[in-house]
N, C-alpha and C positions, 0 to 999 in steps of 0.2 A: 605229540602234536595235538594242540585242542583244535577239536572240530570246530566246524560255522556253527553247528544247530548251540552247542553249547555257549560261545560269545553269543549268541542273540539272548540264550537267558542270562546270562552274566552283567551285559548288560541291561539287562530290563527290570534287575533286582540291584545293581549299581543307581537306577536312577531312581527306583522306589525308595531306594534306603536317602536320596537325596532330596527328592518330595518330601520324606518325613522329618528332615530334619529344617527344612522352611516352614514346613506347617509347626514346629517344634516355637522356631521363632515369633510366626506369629501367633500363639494362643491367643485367643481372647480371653479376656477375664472373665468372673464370675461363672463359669460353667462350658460343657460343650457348647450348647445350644445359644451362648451367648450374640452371638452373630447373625441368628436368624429372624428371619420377619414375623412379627406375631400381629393377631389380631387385638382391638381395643373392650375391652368391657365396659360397658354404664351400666350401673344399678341406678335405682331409688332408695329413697331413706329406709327401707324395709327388705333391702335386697335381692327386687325381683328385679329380672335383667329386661332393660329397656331397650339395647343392640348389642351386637355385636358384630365388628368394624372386618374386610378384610384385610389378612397381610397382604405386604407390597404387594409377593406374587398370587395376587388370587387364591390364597386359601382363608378358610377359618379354622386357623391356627389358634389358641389362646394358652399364651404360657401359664404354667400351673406349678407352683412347685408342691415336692414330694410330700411337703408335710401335711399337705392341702390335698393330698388324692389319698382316697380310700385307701386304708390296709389290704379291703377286699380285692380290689383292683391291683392292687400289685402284689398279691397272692396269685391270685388267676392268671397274670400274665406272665408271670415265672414258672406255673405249672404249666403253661399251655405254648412257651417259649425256648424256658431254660433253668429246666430245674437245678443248674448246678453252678447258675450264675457269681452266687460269694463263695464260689470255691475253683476255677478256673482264673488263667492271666490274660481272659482275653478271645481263650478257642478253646475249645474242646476237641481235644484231643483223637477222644475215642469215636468221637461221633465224624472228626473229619477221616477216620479213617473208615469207619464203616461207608462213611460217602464216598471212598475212592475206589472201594471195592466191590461195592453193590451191581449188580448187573445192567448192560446198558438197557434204557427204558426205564428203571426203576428209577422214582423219584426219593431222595432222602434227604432230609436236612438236617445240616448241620455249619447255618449259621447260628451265634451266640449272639444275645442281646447287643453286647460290646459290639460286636460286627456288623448287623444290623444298623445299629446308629450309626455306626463309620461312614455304612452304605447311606445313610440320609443322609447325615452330618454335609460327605463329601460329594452325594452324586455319583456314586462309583457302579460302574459296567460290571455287574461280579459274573458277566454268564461266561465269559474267556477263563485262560486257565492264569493268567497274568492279571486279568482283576481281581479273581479272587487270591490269588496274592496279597495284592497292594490292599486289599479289604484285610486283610491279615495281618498287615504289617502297621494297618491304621488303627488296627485291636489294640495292637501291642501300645500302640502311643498313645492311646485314650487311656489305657489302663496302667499307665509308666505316670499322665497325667492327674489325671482325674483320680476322686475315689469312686466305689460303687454304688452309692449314694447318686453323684453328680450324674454319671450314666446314665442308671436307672431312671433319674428328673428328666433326663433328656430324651430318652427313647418315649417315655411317656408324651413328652411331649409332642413328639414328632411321626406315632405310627401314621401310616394311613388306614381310615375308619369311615372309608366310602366315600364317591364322588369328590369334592373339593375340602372335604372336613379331614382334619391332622389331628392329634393329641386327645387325650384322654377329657381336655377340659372343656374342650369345644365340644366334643362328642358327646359326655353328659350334658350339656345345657340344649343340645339338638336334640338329642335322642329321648333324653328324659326328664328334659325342664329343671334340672338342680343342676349343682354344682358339686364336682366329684367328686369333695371330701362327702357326702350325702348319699351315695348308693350305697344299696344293702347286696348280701353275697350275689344273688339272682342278678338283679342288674348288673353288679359287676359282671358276671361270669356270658351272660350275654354279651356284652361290650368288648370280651376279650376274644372272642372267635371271628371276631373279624379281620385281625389282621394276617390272618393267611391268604384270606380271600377277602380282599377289601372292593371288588367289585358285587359284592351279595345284596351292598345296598341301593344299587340301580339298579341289578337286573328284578326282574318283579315277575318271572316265570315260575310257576307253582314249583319245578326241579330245584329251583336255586333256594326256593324256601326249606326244603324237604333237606334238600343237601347242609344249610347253615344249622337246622334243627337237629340234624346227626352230629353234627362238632357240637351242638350246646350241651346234648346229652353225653357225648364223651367226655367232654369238660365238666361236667356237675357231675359224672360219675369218680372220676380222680377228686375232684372237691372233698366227696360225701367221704373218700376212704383217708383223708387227714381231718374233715372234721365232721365226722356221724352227730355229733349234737346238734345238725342242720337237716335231719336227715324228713322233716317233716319238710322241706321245703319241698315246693316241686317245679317243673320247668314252665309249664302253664302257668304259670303264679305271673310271669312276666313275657309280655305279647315281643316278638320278631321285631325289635328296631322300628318301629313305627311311628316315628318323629315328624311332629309338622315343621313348617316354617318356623324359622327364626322370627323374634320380633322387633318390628321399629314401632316403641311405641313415644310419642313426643318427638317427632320427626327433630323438628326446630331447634327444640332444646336441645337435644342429641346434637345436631349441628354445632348451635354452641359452644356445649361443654367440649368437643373434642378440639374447635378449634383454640381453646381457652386452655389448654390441659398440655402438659410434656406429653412429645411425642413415645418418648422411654414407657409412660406409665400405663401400661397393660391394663389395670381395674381403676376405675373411676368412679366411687360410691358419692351418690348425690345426694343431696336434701327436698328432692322430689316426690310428691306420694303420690302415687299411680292414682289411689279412691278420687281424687280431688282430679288430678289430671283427666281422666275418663268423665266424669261431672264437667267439668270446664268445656272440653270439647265438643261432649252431648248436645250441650246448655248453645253453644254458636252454629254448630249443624244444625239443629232442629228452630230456631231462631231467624236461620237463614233460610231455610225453607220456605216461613212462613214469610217474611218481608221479600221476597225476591219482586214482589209485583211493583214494589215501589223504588226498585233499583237496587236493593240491599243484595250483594251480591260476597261482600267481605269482609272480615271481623279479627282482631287481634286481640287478645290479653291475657293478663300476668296475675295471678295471684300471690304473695309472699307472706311470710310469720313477721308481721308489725315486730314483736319483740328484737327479731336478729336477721331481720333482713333477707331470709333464708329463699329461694325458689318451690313452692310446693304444685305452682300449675302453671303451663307455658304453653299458650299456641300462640303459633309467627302468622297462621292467617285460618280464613278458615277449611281449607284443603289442599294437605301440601302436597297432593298429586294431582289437582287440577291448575293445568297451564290456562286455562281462558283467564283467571284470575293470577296468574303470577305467583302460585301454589306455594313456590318453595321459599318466596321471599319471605324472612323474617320482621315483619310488622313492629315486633316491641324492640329493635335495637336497630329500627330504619327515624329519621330525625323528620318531625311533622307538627306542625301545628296548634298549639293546645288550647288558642283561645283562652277564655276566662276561667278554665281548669288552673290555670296559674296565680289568678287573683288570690285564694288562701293563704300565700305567702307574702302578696304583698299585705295584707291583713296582719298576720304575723309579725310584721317586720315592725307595721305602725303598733300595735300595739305593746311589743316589746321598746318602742322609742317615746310612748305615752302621746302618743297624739290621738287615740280613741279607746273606748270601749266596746263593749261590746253594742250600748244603747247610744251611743254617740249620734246625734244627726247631723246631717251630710247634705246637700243640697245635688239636688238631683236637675242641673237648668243649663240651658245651651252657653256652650263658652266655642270661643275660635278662637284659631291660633292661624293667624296668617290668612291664606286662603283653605283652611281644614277647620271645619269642625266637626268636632267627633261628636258619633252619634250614639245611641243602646241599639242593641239588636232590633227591638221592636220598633226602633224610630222614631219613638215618642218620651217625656220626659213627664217626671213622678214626683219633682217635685224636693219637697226634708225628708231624708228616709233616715232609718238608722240604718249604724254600720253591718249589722247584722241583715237587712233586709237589704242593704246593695249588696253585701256579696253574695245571697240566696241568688236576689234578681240578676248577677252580672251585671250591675249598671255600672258606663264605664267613666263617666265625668265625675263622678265621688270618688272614684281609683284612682285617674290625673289628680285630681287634687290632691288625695293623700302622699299621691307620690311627689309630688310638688314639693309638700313640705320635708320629704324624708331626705337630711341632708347626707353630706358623703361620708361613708358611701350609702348611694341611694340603692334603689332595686334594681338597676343596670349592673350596677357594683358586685350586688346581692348574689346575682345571680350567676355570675362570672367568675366569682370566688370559690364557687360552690360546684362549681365544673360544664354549666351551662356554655356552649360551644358559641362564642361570641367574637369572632377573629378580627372585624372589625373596629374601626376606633368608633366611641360611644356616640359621637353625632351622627352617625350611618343609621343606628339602629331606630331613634327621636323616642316616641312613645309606642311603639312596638313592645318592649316589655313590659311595658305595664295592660296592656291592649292584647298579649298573649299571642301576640304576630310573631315573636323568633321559632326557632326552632327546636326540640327537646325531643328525647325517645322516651319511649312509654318505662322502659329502665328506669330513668332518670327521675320521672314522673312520680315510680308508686316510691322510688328513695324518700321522695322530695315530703309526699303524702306521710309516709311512713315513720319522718320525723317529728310529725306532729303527733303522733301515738307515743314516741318514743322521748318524751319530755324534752322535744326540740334539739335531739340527736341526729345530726346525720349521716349514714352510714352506705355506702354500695349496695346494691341488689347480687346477692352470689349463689351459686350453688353447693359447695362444699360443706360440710357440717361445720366449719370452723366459726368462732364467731370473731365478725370483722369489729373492727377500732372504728370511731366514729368520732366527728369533732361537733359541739354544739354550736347551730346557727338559728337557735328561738331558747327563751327560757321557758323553764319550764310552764311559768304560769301564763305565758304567751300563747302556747304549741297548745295547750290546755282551753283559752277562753276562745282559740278559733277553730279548736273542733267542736263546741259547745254554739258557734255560731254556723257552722256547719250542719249543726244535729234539729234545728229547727224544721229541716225539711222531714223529719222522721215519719209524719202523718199523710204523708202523699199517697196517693190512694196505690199508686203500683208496689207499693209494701205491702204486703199481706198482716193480716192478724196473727198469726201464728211466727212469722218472724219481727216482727212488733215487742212479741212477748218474749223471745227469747234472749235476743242482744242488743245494744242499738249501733245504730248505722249513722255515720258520718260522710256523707257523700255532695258532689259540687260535677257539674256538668261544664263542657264548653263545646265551642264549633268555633271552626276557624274560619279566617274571610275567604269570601267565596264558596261556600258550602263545603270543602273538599277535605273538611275532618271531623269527625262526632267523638265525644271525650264522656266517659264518667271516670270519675275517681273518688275513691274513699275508704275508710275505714272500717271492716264488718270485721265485730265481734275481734275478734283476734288475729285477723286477718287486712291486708291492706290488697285492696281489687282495685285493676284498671284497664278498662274496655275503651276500644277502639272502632271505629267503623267509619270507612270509608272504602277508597281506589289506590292500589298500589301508583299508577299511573300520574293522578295526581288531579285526576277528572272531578268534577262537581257534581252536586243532586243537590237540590234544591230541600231534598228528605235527609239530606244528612247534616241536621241539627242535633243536638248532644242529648236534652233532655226529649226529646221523641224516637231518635232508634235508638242512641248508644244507651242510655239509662234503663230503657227495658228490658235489655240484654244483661246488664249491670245485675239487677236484681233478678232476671232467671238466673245466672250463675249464682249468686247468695243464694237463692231456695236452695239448689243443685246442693252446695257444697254445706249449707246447714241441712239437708238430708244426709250427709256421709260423716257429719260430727254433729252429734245431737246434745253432746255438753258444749257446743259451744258459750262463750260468757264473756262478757266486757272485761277488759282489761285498761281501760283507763281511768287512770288515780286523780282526786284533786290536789294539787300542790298545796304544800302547806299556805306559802305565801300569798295567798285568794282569797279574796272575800265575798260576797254579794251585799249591795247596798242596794237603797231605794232613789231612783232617781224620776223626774218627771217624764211622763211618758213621750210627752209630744218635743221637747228642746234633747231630754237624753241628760238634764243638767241637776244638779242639786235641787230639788225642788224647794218654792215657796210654800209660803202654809197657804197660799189662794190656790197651789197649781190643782187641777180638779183631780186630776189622774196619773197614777206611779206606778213604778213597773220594776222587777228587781233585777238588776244587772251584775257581771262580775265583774272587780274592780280590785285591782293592784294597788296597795296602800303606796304611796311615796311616787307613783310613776302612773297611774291614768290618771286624766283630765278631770280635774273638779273645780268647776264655775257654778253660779248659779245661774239658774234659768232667768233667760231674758225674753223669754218668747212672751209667757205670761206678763200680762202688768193691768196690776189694780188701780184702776181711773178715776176720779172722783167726776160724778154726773151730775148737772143742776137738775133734781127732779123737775122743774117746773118749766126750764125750756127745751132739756133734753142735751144743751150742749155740754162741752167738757169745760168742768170748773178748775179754777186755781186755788180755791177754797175761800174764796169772797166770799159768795154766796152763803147764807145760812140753812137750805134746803136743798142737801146733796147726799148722794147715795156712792155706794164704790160698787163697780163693775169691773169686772175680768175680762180681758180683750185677750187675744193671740195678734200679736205685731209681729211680720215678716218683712224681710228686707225686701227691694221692688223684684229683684229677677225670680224668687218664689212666688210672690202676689202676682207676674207676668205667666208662669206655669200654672197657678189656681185657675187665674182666667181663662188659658188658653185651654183648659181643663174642663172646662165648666165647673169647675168645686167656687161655688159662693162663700165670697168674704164677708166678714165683718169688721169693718174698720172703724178706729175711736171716732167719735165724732169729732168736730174742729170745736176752738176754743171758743167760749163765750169772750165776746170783746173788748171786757175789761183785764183780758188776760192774754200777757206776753205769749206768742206761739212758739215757745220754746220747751222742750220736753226734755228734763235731765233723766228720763229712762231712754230717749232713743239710740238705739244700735251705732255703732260707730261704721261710716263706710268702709268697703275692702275693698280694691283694687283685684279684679280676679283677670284680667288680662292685662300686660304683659303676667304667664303665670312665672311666678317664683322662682329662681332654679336652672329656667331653659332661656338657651342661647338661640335666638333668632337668626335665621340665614334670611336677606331681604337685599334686591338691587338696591340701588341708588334710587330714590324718591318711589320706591313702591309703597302702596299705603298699606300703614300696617296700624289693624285695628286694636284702641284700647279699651277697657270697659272695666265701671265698678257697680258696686251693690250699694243699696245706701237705707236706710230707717224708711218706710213707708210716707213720714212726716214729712221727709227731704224734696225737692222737687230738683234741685240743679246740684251737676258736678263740675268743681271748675278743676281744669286739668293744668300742671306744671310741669316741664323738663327744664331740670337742673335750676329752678326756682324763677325761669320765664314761664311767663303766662303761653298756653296754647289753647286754651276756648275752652267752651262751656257743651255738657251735652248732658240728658237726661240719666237718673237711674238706670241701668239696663239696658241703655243702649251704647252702640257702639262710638268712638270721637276716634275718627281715620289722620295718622298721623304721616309725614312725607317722611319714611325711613331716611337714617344714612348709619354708615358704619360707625360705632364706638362702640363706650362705656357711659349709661345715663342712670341719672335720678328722677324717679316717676314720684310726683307727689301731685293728694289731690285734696280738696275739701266740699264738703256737702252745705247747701243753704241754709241747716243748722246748725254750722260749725263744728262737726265735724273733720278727723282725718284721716289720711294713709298713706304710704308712698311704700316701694319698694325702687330694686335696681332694674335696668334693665343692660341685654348685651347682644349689639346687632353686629353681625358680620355678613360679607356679599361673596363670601366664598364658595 
C-alpha cells in the first residue's frame, strides 16, 4: 500500500517532469536567454557609450555574447562557481550530496552554473525541497538543449551584479567604463565575487567592504595557483567596484536613434563624435547665458559630414532637463519656419534653368499682387541688385520673380518632390515658398544645405555609418556657383581671422514672419551647420532675427568645433563645366567697350544668360547746345548714360540716389530711340492664378524705357486705358482665361496671360 506522503511526491515529480516537457515545446531560438529583456546600447563613431537603455523589467541587462566577454571573466567565474562546469550533465553530483549531508546551519553550495541559470532563466523558488528539484530537472533540460557554450552566454548574461545591474556586460560599462571583452584579470576577478553576494554594491558599511575584500583575495589567490605568471599583480591595483553613473550623453539624439532603430538590436553604433557633441552643446549653454536678457532662452542644432550626410552633433534644444523651456522637445525633427534660409535653392534651381548668374541684375522695386504687396524685411527697396547681393540681402521681390519665371515644375514642385511636407493643393500655399513661409525641420534643412556641397546631391540626414543613396536635384555647376554666392559673406566681422584662414564658410540666415524663428545655415569647412533659435511654443521676440541671434551662435559653434579639428579644409571642387567671364558690373550683361566697369562672374557655357548690356548707352551730344543729337549736327561728342526702366528710376528717387538722365532731343531730331528698353508687364506676374470676386479691381502694372511716358493697356486686343510707367491701371476682375497686351509711347511691347478665378 503506497502511503499519502509518497503520492504527494509522485505527484509533484509527475507534474515537473510535465513542466519540462512544455518548456521542451516552447524553446526559444537562438539561445537560453533568448526570451529575455535586454537593455539598448548607443555608442558614437569612436565607441564610447552614449546610454544605456533599461530592460522592459527595470534592469540594465545588456546582452553580450561569449565571444565578446573576456576569457578572464569566464575563468573567474568558473573558478569562483564551478569548477567542473564542461564536465558535469547538469549537477554535480558530489557537491549535492555533500549539501544533503552537511549539518543543519551549515551553509553549502551546491548549485551548478547550469542550475543557477535554470534559477534565472525560470524564476524558480529553489529554498523547498521540490524546487530544488524542479531546478534540477530544468539542469537537465538546458543541458539535453543547449551546449555549454550557450549556458555559460547566458548565465553571463544574467548574474545579479548589484542593485538593478544583470550581466557581465552591463556591469563592465558601470563599474568600469569598457566593455567586457576589455578587462584585464584584476577587474575580472573583482567583478566575479559578487555574485554570491550581490547586495555588497548597495550596502556601503565599512563590514560589507572588508567582507567583499576577503572573497577578492580568495579569488585572486586560486587565480595566482593556475596562473603564477600574474603573480605580480596585486588586489590594490584595482579599487572596490566604485562605478559612477551611467551616461546620457546627447539626450535627443539618443531619443532618436532608439526610436529610429529595431527593437531586437541591443548595440547601436553611431556616426556621432562625442569631441564635437560636447563643442556644440558648450557653444548654446554658454551662448544662452549670455543672451538671456534679450529673451534668448532656447537653441537647436545639427551638425553633419557634408560628404555622407552622417550625424556628428545633435542638440534638440538647449536643455533637455529644463521643463520651463520644454527641455526634451527635439527642435531639429519638430517643422518651423525657415524664412529666406530657403532662398539658396530657389537660386539653385534658377540657375540650373539659366535664368541667372551669379552677377545677374534683378530689380529690387514694389510689385502687388491683388491687395498684397510684398515687402523686404527692412521695408524698403534697393533698387538693380545682383543675384548674388539679393540672396546675401534676402530681398524678396527678385525671389518672386525669379520664381515667376521658373516653369513646371516650379519651386513649389521643387520642393515637394524632394520630401518637403506640402499636403495641400499648390494654391493653398500662393508664394509662401518662395517667401520661406511653409514649414521644414532643421533635418531637412542641413540635407537640403548639404546638397549643395555635395555637387547637388541629395541625400537624408542619418546616423549609421552606412552610406545613404541620394538622387541629384542641382548640377553640379549650379550647387557650385550658389555656394560661391553664398561665400560672399565670408568678411563679416563675426568671423574671426583665424577661422578666415583656415576654411571658408558658406552661410545664409533667415527669420520667419512674425519673429518666431532665427535660422543660419551653411557650409564650414567639411562640415554642413544649422542653428536654430527660437520658442518651442511658438511665441515671438522681436530679437529673434536670424542674422543677429542665430548667426552668432552659428559661428561660436564653428570656433567650438574648428578647436576639436584643427585640420579642418574645404572640400569643395570646381566643376569642370564653369567658367568665370567678365561681364558689366552695374546690368551683370556682356559688357560694351564704353561699359566703364566689369566684374568676373561664373558662367555655365550653353545655359546662363548672355545678353548684352543695355543699361549703358553711348549718346551722341550736340557740344554747343548740350541736347541729344541724331547726328545732324557737325559738333557732337558721345557720352555714356545708365538708362533704367521707370519703376528703378522711381526707387533711385525715392532713395535719394541722383539720376542722370539723357538729355531730350535737339528738334530737328525724331524722339525716337532705337536703344530704348522694351516694356514688361510685371503685374499680372507670369505663372500665378489670381483668386478675385466679381468686379474686384485688380491691379496691373509695367516697366517701360525711361524715354516712355504712357502705357496703353489691352485685354484680349480691346483697348482698356492708358496709365503711366510704374504705376498702377485697376482693372474690374471677372473669372476667365485673358491676354494682357500693352505698348509704350515709343512703341514698344509686351503681353503675357492671365488666369482669374473667384474661387
Amino acid at each position: 500500500m503506497i502511503r499519502t506522503g509518497s503520492r504527494i511526491w509522485f505527484a509533484r515529480i509527475t507534474i515537473a517532469l510535465w513542466l519540462l516537457l512544455i518548456l521542451l515545446q516552447f524553446q526559444a531560438r537562438g539561445g537560453p536567454a533568448s526570451g529575455v529583456s535586454f537593455s539598448r546600447a548607443v555608442y558614437d563613431r569612436n565607441n564610447s557609450l552614449l546610454r544605456l537603455t533599461l530592460s522592459k523589467d527595470e534592469k540594465y541587462r545588456k546582452f553580450t555574447k561569449l565571444r565578446d566577454i573576456s576569457p578572464f571573466i569566464q575563468e573567474a567565474i568558473l573558478i569562483r562557481e564551478d569548477r567542473f562546469f564542461y564536465f558535469h550533465p547538469g549537477i554535480n553530483p558530489v557537491a549535492l550530496f555533500k549539501a544533503v549531508i552537511s549539518f543543519p546551519g551549515e551553509k553549502r553550495g551546491a548549485s551548478t552554473i547550469t542550475m543557477q541559470t535554470a534559477r534565472l532563466l525560470y524564476r524558480l523558488e529553489t529554498r523547498s525541497v521540490h524546487g530544488k528539484l524542479f531546478q534540477i530537472l530544468s539542469a537537465f533540460y538546458l543541458e539535453m538543449r543547449y551546449s555549454k557554450s550557450q549556458i555559460l552566454e547566458a548565465y553571463l548574461n544574467l548574474i545579479p551584479l548589484g542593485q538593478n545591474i544583470e550581466g557581465v556586460g552591463a556591469a563592465s560599462l558601470i563599474y568600469f567604463g569598457k566593455p567586457a571583452s576589455k578587462l584585464n584579470p584584476m577587474e575580472a576577478i573583482t567583478l566575479c565575487v559578487i555574485p554570491p553576494r550581490p547586495t555588497f554594491r548597495t550596502r556601503k558599511s565599512a563590514e560589507s567592504q572588508v567582507e567583499m575584500q576577503r572573497f577578492r583575495e580568495i579569488l585572486f589567490g586560486a587565480w595566482l595557483r593556475r596562473h603564477p605568471e600574474h603573480s605580480d599583480l596585486t588586489v590594490a591595483t584595482v579599487p572596490l567596484l566604485a562605478g559612477g553613473p551611467l551616461p546620457f550623453r546627447a539626450p535627443h539624439f539618443n531619443n532618436m536613434v532608439l526610436q529610429n532603430s529595431p527593437l531586437d538590436q541591443s548595440e547601436i553604433h553611431t556616426t556621432l563624435h562625442l569631441p564635437f557633441q560636447s563643442a556644440l552643446e558648450r557653444s548654446i549653454r554658454d551662448y544662452i547665458k549670455v543672451k538671456q536678457s534679450i529673451g534668448v532662452h532656447n537653441a537647436s542644432a545639427i551638425l553633419i559630414r557634408t560628404a555622407d550626410t552622417r550625424i556628428l552633433a545633435y542638440a534638440g534644444s538647449a536643455d533637455f532637463s529644463d521643463e520651463s523651456i520644454a527641455g526634451q522637445v527635439d527642435g531639429t525633427n519638430a517643422l518651423r519656419s525657415p524664412g529666406s534660409a530657403l532662398k539658396p535653392l530657389l537660386y539653385a534651381l534658377a540657375i540650373d534653368r539659366g535664368l541667372v548668374h551669379q552677377h545677374t541684375v534683378l530689380r529690387d522695386a514694389p510689385i502687388q499682387f491683388s491687395t498684397y504687396s510684398p515687402e523686404n524685411f527692412e521695408g524698403e527697396f534697393l533698387g538693380p541688385l545682383s543675384a548674388q547681393s539679393a540672396l546675401v540681402l534676402s530681398r524678396n521681390v527678385p525671389a518672386i520673380a525669379i520664381s515667376a519665371r521658373l516653369k513646371r515644375p516650379d519651386f513649389s514642385d521643387f520642393l515637394k518632390d524632394n520630401g518637403v511636407p506640402m499636403p495641400k493643393p499648390r494654391e493653398y500655399y500662393g508664394l509662401a515658398p518662395i517667401l520661406g513661409g511653409i514649414e521644414i525641420t532643421m533635418q531637412e534643412l542641413a540635407a537640403f544645405y548639404a546638397s549643395l556641397g555635395r555637387e547637388g546631391v541629395l541625400a537624408p540626414v542619418g546616423f549609421l555609418p552606412e552610406t545613404p543613396k541620394g538622387k541629384s536635384i542641382f548640377t553640379p555647376e549650379a550647387a557650385f556657383m550658389t555656394l560661391e554666392m553664398l561665400r560672399s559673406q565670408q568678411g563679416d566681422e563675426r568671423t574671426d581671422d583665424w577661422i578666415k584662414r583656415s576654411f571658408t564658410t558658406y552661410w545664409k540666415t533667415g527669420t520667419s514672419a512674425g519673429f518666431r524663428d532665427a535660422w543660419t545655415a551653411g557650409i564650414v569647412g567639411p562640415y554642413t551647420l544649422v542653428v536654430w533659435v527660437g520658442n518651442f511654443d511658438g511665441s515671438s521676440n522681436p530679437a529673434f532675427v536670424g542674422r543677429d541671434v542665430a548667426a552668432p551662435l552659428f559661428f561660436q559653434i564653428t570656433s567650438a568645433i574648428a578647436s576639436e579639428d584643427t585640420s579642418m579644409h574645404d572640400e569643395i571642387k570646381q566643376p569642370a563645366g564653369i567658367h568665370r567671364i567678365e561681364v558689366c558690373s552695374v546690368s551683370g550683361k556682356m559688357p560694351r567697350h564704353f561699359c566703364p566697369a566689369r566684374v568676373k562672374t561664373w558662367f555655365i557655357p550653353g545655359k546662363s544668360p548672355i545678353d548684352t548690356c543695355d543699361v549703358h548707352r553711348e549718346i551722341l551730344v550736340d557740344a554747343s547746345t548740350g541736347l541729344r543729337s541724331c547726328g545732324k549736327s557737325a559738333n557732337v561728342r558721345k557720352e555714356v548714360y545708365e538708362v533704367w526702366p521707370s519703376d528703378i528710376e522711381k526707387v533711385f528717387k525715392t532713395n535719394g540716389i541722383p539720376g542722370r538722365a539723357p538729355p531730350r532731343f535737339a528738334p530737328e531730331c525724331e524722339e525716337k530711340d532705337n536703344q530704348a528698353e522694351a516694356p514688361s508687364i510685371t503685374l499680372p506676374v507670369r505663372g500665378v492664378t489670381y483668386n478675385a470676386k466679381e468686379n474686384e479691381e485688380l491691379p496691373l502694372n509695367a516697366t517701360a524705357d525711361s524715354s516712355a511716358t504712357q502705357i496703353f493697356w489691352f485685354l484680349d486686343d480691346a483697348f482698356l486705358g492708358v496709365s503711366k510707367p510704374g504705376e498702377p491701371f485697376f482693372w474690374k476682375a471677372r473669372p476667365g482665361n485673358f491676354k494682357i497686351r500693352i505698348v509704350d509711347s515709343i512703341g514698344g511691347s509686351d503681353q503675357t496671360e492671365l488666369k482669374v478665378t473667384n474661387q
